[in-house]
C-alpha positions in Angstrom: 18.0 -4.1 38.1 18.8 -0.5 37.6 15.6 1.6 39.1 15.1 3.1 35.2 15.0 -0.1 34.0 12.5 -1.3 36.4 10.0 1.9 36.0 10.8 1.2 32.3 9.7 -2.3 32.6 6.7 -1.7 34.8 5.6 1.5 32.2 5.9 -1.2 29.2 3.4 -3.6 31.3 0.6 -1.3 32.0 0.6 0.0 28.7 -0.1 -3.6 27.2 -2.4 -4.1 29.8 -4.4 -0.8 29.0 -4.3 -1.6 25.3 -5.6 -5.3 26.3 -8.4 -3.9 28.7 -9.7 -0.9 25.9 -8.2 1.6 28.3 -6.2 3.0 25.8 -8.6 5.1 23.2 -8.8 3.3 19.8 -7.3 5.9 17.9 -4.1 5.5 20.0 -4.1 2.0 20.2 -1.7 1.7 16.9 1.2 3.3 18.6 1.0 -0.1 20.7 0.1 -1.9 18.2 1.8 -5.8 18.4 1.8 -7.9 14.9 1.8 -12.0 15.3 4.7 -14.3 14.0 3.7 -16.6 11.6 5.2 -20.1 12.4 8.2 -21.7 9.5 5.1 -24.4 8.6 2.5 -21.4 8.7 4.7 -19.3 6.1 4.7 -21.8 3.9 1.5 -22.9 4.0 0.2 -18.8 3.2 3.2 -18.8 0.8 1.7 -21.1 -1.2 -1.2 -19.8 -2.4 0.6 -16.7 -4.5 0.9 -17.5 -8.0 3.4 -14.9 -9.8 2.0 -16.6 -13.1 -1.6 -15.5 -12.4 -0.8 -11.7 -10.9 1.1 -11.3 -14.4 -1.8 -12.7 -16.4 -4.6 -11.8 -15.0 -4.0 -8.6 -13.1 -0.3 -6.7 -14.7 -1.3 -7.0 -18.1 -4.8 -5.7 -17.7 -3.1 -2.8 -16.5 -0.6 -2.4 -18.9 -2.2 0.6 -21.2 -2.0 3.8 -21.5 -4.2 5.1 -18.5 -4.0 9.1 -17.6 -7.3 10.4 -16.1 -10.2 10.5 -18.2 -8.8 7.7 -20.6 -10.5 4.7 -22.4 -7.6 2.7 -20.4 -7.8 4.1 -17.4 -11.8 3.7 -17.4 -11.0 -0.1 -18.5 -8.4 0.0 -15.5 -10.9 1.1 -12.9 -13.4 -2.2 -14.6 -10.9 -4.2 -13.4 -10.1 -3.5 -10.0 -13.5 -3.2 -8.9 -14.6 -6.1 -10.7 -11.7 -8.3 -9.6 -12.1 -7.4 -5.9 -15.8 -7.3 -6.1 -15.8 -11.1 -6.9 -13.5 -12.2 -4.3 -15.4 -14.2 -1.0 -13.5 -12.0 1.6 -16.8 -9.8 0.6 -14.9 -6.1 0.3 -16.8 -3.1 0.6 -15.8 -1.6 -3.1 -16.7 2.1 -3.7 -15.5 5.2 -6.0 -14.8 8.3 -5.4 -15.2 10.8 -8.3 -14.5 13.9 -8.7 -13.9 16.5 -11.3 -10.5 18.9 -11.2 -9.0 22.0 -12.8 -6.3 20.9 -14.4 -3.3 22.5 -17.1 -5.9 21.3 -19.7 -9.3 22.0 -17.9 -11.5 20.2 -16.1 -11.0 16.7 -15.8 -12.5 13.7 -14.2 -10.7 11.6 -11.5 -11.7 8.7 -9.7 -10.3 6.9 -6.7 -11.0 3.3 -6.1 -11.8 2.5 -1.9 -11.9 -1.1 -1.3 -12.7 -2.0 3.1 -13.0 -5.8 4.3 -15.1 -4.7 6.7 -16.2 -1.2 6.7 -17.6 -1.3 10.6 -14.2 -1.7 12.5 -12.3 1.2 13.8 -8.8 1.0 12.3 -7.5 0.0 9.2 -4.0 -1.2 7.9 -4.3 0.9 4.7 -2.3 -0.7 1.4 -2.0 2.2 -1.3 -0.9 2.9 -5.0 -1.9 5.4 -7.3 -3.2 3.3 -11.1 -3.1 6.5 -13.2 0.2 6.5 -16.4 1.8 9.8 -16.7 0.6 11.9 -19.6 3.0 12.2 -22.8 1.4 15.0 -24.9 0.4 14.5 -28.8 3.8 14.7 -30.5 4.6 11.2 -28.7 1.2 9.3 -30.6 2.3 6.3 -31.5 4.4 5.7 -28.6 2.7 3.9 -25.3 4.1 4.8 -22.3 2.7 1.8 -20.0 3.7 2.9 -16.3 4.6 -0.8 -16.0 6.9 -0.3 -12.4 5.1 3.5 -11.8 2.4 2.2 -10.7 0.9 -0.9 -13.0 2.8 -3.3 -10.5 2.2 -2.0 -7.5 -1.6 -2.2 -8.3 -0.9 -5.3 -9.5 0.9 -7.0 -6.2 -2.2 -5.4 -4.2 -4.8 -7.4 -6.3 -2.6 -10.4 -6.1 -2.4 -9.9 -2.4 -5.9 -9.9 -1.9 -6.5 -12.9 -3.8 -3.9 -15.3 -2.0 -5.2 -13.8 1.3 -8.9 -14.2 0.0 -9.8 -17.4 3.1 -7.6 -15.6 5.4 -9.4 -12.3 4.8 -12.3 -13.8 4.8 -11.8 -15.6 8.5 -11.1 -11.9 9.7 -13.7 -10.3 8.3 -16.2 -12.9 10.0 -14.1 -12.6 13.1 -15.5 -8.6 13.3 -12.2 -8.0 14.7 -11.6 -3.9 14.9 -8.5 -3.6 12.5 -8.9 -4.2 9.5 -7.7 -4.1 6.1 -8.6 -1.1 3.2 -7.4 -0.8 0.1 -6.5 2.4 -2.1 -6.1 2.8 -5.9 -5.2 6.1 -6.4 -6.0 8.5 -9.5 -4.4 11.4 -10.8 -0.8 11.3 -8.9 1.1 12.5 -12.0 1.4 15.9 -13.1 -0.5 16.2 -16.5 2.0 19.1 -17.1 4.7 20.0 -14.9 5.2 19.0 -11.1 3.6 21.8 -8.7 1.3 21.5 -5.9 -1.7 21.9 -8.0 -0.6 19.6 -11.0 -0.3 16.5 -9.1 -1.5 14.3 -6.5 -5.3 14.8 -7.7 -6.9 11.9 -6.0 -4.8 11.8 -3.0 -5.7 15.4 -2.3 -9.2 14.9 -2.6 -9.7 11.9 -0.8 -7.1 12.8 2.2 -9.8 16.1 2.5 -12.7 14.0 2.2 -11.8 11.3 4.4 -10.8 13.9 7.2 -14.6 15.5 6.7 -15.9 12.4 7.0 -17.1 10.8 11.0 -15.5 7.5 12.0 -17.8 5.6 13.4 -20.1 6.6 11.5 -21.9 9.7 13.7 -18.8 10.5 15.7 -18.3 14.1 16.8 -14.5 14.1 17.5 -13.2 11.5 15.0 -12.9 10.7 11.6 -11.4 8.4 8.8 -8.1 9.8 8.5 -8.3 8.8 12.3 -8.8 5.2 11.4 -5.5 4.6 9.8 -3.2 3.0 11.8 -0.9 3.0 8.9 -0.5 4.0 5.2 1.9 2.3 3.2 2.1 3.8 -0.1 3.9 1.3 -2.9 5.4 2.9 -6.2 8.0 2.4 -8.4 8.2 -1.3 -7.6 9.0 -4.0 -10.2 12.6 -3.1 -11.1 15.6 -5.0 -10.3 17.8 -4.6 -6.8 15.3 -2.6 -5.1 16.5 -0.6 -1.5 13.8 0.9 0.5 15.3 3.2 3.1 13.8 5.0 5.7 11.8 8.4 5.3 9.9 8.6 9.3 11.1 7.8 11.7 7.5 7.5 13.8 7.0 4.1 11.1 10.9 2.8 11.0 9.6 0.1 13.6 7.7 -1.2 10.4 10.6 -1.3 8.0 12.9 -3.1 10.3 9.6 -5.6 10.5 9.8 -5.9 6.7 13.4 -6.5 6.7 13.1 -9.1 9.7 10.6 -10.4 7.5 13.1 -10.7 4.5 15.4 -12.2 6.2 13.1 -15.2 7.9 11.9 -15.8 4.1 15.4 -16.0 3.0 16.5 -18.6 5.7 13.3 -20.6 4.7 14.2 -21.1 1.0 10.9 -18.7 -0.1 12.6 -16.8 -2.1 14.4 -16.5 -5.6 17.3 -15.2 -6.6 17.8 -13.7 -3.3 22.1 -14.6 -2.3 22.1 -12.6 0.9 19.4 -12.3 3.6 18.9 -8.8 3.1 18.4 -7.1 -0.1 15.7 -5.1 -0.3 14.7 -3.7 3.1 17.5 -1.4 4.6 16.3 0.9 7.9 19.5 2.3 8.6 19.4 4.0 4.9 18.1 7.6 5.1 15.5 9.0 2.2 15.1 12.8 1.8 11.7 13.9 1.4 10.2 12.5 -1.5 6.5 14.1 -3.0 4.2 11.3 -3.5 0.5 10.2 -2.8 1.2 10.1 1.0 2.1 13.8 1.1 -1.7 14.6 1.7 -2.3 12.4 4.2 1.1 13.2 6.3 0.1 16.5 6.0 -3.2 15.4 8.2 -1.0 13.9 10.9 -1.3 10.2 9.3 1.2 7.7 9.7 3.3 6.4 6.6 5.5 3.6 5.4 6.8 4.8 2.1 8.3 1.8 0.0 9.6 3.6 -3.4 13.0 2.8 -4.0 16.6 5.0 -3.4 17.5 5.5 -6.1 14.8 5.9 -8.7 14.4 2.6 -11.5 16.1 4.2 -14.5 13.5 3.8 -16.7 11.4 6.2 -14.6 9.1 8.7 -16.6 10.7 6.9 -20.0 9.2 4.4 -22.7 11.5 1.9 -21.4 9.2 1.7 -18.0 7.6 -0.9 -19.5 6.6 -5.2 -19.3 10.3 -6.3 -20.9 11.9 -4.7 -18.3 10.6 -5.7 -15.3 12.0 -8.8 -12.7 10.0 -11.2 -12.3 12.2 -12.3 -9.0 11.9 -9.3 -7.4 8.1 -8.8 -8.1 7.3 -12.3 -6.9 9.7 -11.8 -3.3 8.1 -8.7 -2.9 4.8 -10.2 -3.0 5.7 -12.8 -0.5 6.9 -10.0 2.0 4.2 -8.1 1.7 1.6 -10.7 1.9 3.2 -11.7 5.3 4.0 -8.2 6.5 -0.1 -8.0 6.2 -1.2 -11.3 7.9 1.3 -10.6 10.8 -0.1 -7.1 11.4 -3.3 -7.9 11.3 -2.5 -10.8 13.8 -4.1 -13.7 11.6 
């Protein structure tokens, strides 16, 4: 063997060891970080307990209103996430954070929804979306705009996810393992007026500043939450047909090629519908310009991020036509499946 190889080799082995023997500081330990493979009989057997059916009954139609900040719907909105995850046996750690912002029209109130599994361990897999509808201003009355793929769906698969998982998340949180699992329902991440760095991303702003002020563990001197985050992946735009997520970092594309490999063993398995070729939706090798969304705060801070948005846009973005009718129910229901193994294997269930 070439004497590079062999230093390689020997390099990738104490490195694993480290990680193994708590040698390597925990807020390091995700650039090593090694998901599980789920067996063919262990897929299905997780598989099985997402229900497309429920997600759109009980959790996308809920969400379906017109819900910019401040809003009957998006206080109805906010009800429903934390009441839905709040009654779930995995026991999550559900709080707010609320806040008040200058905005084109004044001062507004915003509120992001944190949901933890287990608030005590160091790092977190972090699942986001932002639950807020764009505004449309008073000449459009009578008109709903209901956000249905930007981001009612996304919120939507997250909920769903947590409740297929719920025994599984449940085992991990009694495990006391140190990674776990946090959920983020974002407010505020459309501009109420027109696009600029103050008239957007409210919630994402405040909590990327408020997480970063705040000590992880809990009395720590030279670390904080932002530290905690092995990874962000931020979901939005999701629910339209033909979806291609490319790749926007390259410090994450490890965990896009895991998506796709993930794809593709669902595919060969016969879990998924209306899928003709192995890989449809999960393409590495595809580069994404930079692209201002709810993880631009947090990239900013030096966190890592897994953007899945699609290239291109749906074309019913930011139109009344973003709505229930034109969604794919296919699509949503693969992407669930993904995603809900992308999560166990990370988190090494």
């Amino acid at each position: 063997m070439h004497t590079l190889a062999v230093i390689c080799v020997y390099l990738a082995i104490v490195v694993h060891i480290s990680a193994q023997e708590g040698l390597i500081p925990w807020t390091q330990q995700r650039l090593f970080h090694k998901p599980s493979t789920l067996t063919a009989d262990s897929l299905k057997d997780v598989l099985a307990h997402t229900d497309l059916t429920r997600m759109w009954q009980t959790d996308l139609t809920p969400l379906l209103v017109t819900r910019y900040p401040g809003s009957a719907g998006s206080l109805a909105v906010q009800k429903h996430i934390k009441s839905t995850l709040s009654g779930l046996t995995a026991g999550w750690d559900v709080s707010e954070d609320s806040f008040r912002a200058q905005t084109p029209y004044g001062q507004m109130p915003f509120t992001n929804i944190i949901a933890t599994l287990n608030p005590s361990a160091k790092r977190r897999l972090v699942l986001a979306c932002h639950f807020d509808s764009k505004y449309f201003a008073p000449q459009w009355h009578g008109r709903e705009f209901q956000g249905a793929t930007d981001s009612a769906v996304p919120c939507a698969m997250m909920l769903e996810l947590a409740r297929a998982l719920d025994q599984e998340l449940k085992t991990l949180k009694d495990s006391n393992q140190d990674l776990t699992l946090q959920l983020l329902f974002l407010d505020g991440e459309e501009a109420l007026f027109q696009w600029t760095d103050t008239d957007s991303l409210y919630g994402s702003r405040h909590l990327a500043q408020k997480m970063e002020q705040s000590p992880h563990p809990p009395g720590a001197t030279n670390s904080n939450q932002l530290h905690a985050i092995d990874l962000f992946v931020l979901l939005d735009l999701i629910g339209g047909p033909s979806p291609r997520f490319g790749n926007q970092f390259s410090n994450t594309a490890r965990w896009l090629n895991r998506l796709q490999n993930i794809e593709r063993r669902l595919h060969n398995l016969g879990q998924l519908e209306d899928h003709a070729n192995e890989v449809q939706y999960f393409w590495p090798g595809l580069p994404v310009g930079p692209i201002q969304d709810d993880h631009i705060p947090f990239l900013q801070r030096g966190v890592r991020i897994l953007h899945l948005i699609p290239t291109p846009f749906p074309s019913v973005w930011h139109t009344f036509d973003d709505n229930e009718q034109n969604l794919d129910r296919p699509t949503i229901q693969n992407l669930n499946k993904i995603m809900q193994v992308f999560v166990l294997e990370y988190l090494n269930m």
